[in-house]
N, C-alpha and C positions, 0 to 999 in steps of 0.2 A: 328508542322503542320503550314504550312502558310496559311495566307489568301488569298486563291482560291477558296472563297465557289461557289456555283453555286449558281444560281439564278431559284431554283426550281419551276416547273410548281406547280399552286397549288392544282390539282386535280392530285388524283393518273391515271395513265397510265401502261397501259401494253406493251406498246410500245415506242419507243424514241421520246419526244414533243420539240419541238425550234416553234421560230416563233418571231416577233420583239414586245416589249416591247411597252407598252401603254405610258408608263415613261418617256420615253428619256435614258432607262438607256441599257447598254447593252443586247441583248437578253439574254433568255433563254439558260442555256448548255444542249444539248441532253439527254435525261437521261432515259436510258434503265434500268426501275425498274428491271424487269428480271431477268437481270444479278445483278445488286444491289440486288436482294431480294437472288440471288442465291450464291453471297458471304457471305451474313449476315441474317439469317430469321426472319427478323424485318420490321416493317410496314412502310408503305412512312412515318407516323410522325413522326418516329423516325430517321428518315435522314434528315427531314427537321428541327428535333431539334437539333441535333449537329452541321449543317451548320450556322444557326441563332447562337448556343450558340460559336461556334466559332468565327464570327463577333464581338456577344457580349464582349467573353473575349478578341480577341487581342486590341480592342478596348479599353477593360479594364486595360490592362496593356501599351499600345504603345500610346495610345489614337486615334484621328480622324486622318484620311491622314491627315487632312489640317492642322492639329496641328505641323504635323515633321515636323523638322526644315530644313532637304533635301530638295531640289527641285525636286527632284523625288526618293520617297521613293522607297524602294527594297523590296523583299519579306524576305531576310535575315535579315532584323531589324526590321522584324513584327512578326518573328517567335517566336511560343510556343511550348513547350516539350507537353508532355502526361501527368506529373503529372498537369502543370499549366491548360491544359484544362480541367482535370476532375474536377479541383477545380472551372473556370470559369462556368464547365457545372451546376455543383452544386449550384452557387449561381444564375446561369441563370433560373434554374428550380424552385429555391424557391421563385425569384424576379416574378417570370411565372406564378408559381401555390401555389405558399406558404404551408399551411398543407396537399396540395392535391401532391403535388409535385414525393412520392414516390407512389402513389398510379397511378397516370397517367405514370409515367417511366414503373411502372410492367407491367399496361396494355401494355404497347411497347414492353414487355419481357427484359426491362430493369432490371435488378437484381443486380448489381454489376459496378464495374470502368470499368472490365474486356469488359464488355458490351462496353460500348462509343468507347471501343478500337475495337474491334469487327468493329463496324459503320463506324469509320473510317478509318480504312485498307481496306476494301471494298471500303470504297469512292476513296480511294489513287488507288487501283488498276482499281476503272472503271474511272479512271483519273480525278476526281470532287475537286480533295485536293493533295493537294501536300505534300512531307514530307524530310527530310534531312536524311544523309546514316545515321545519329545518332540516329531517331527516329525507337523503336521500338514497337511489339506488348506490351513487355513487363513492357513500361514505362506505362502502364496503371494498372499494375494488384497493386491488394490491396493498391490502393491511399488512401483509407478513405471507411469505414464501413456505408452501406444505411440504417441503423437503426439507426445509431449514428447520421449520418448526416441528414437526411429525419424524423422527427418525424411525425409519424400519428396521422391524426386526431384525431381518440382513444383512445392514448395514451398522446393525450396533455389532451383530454376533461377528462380521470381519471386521471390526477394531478401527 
C-alpha cells in the first residue's frame, strides 16, 4: 500500500465532504462513506484508523519525506505489503490504546488481520489508497493472532 492516505473529514458524513484545509495542508479527499461503508461494514473510525496507521507505519519503516535522500520521493520507495501494515497497524493501536487496543478494534468489528485487509481494499477501490498489481487481499490473512497480539485488560489484571 502506498502512501495516499486521505485526509479525512473528522466527523462522520453520509455524503461526500472536501472543502480547503484550516492548515495549509492539502484539502480534504471526497469521501463517500456510503459507498466505503458499502464495501466494508465498518465505522468511519475504522478507516480513519487504518489511514493514520498507515502514515504511521510507512513513516515507521521509510521514515519522514524530508528524511529521503531523493529530491523527490516516489510512491514506489514508500510502499508496504500487507503483512508490514498489519504489523504497523498493531503496534499503532497499542502505542494508541495500549491494553484497550483489542477491545476498541472489536468495537470497529475489527476481529482479525483479515479485517485491516477488508478496510483497505474498500479504501483502494473507493480510490483513497493506492496498491501495486502484487498487493493482495490476501497478504493480509493470518498475519498474527488478536489474542496473542492484543492482551486484554483482564487478562493482564489476572496475571
Amino acid at each position: 500500500m502506498s502512501e495516499h492516505s486521505p485526509q479525512f473529514p473528522k466527523k462522520s458524513a453520509k455524503k461526500p465532504v472536501s472543502g480547503p484545509a484550516s492548515d495549509g495542508q492539502m484539502p480534504p479527499i471526497k469521501v463517500d462513506w456510503t459507498l466505503l461503508k458499502s464495501l466494508a461494514p465498518y465505522p468511519t473510525e475504522a478507516f480513519h484508523f487504518v489511514s493514520e496507521g498507515l502514515a504511521h507505519t510507512v513513516q515507521s519503516i521509510h521514515g519522514h519525506r524530508e528524511e529521503v535522500k531523493e529530491l523527490v520521493p516516489t510512491d514506489e520507495n514508500r510502499h508496504i505489503n500487507g503483512r508490514q501494515l498489519c504489523l504497523g497497524l498493531r503496534n499503532y493501536a497499542l502505542e494508541r490504546y495500549g491494553l484497550l487496543a483489542r477491545t476498541v478494534l472489536h468495537r470497529w468489528n475489527i476481529k482479525a488481520t483479515e479485517d485491516f485487509g477488508k478496510i483497505v481494499f474498500a479504501m483502494v477501490d473507493a480510490r483513497l489508497m493506492r496498491k501495486t498489481d502484487e498487493d493482495t487481499p490476501e497478504d493480509f490473512q493470518h498475519v498474527f493472532d488478536f489474542h496473542e497480539a492484543f492482551p486484554d485488560v483482564h487478562e493482564v489484571a489476572r496475571g
